[in-house]
N, C-alpha and C positions, 0 to 999 in steps of 0.2 A: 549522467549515464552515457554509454558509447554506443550508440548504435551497432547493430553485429548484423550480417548478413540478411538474415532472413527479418531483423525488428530494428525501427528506427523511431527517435522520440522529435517529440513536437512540441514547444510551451502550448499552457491550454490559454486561452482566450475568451471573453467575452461569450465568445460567439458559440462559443462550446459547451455553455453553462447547460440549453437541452442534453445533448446528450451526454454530459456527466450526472445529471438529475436521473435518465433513463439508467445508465450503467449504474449507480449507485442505488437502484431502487431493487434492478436486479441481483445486485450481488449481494447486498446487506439486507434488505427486510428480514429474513427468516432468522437471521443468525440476531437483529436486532430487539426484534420480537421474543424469541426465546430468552433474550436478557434480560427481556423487562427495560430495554432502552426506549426512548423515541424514534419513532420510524416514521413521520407522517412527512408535509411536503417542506414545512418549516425546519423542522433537526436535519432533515437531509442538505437541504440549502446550506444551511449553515454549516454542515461539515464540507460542502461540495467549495465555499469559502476559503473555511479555512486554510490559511496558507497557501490560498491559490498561485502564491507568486512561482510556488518552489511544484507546480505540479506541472506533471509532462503527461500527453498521451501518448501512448504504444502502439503503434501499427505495423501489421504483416502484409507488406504491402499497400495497398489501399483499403485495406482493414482495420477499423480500431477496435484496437483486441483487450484495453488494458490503461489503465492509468497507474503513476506512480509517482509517488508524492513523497520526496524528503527534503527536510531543513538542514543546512549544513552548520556548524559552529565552529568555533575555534579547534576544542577539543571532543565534539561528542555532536555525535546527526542524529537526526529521530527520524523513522523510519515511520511519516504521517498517514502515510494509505498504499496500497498495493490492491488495486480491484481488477482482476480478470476476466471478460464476458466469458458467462457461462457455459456456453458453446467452445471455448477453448479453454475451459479448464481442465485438470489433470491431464495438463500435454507438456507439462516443466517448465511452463513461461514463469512463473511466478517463481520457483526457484532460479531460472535463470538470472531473471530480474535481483533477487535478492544477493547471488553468488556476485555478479560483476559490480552491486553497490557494495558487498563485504572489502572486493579486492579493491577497488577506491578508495573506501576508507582507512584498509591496511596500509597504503600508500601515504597517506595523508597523517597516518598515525589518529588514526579517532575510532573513539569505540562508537556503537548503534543501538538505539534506545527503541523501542517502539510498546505501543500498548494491543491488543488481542482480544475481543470479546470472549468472556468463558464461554465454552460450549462451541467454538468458530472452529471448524476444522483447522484453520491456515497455522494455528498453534502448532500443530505436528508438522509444518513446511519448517517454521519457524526454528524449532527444535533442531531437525535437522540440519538446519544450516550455523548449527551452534549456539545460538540464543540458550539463553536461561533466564527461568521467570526471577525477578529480584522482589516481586511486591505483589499486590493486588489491592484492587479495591471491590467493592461492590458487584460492578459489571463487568471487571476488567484485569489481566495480568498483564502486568508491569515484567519487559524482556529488554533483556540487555546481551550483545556480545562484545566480545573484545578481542582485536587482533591480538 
């Protein structure tokens, strides 16, 4: 991602692992919980893990406002987490977020996979930014866009 004026990104680290445990507890519990997913300090962990290599933090400043987490491939990124502190949500980071990975990956020629807990609001960001559900499962719709 390209940092733009006002948000600049940062690989996470080690050392970052508290407060991505904080940020992720705050933005997912409720939505996690409503899915009948795991919420507790183990599932969190282990998605805070997940693919850490490819996660960036988001700061407004000396603010961290936001993590953002995608895999790149040959032909096709997955779009692993997008978590916005809550205090700065509905202010269009997360769609901005999403808009300048679209135009990366239009550039790069690759489409963006990601998955959406049912019931998460972020599905209607998602939508908007042209996603379409291709699947589901269980707790989950499966979105895909394509340049």
């Amino acid at each position: 991602m390209q940092a733009t004026p006002e948000l600049t990104f940062r690989p996470a680290t080690e050392a970052d692992i508290p407060s991505l445990m904080a940020l992720r507890q705050q933005t997912m519990t409720p939505h996690l919980q409503r899915a009948g997913a795991p919420s507790d300090d183990e599932a969190n962990l282990a998605r805070v893990n997940y693919k850490f290599e490819d996660a960036l933090l988001v700061y407004d400043g000396a603010e961290l406002v936001g993590l953002f987490k995608v895999a790149r491939g040959a032909t096709e990124w997955k779009l692993v987490q997008v978590q916005i502190a809550p205090a700065r949500q509905g202010q269009g980071l997360g769609g901005r977020l999403v808009r300048g990975l679209q135009q990366e990956a239009a550039r790069a020629g690759c489409a963006i996979t990601l998955e959406v807990l049912k019931g998460n609001p972020a599905r209607r960001l998602y939508e908007r930014c042209g996603f379409a559900v291709v699947g589901e499962n269980a707790l989950e719709h499966q979105m895909r866009w394509q340049p």
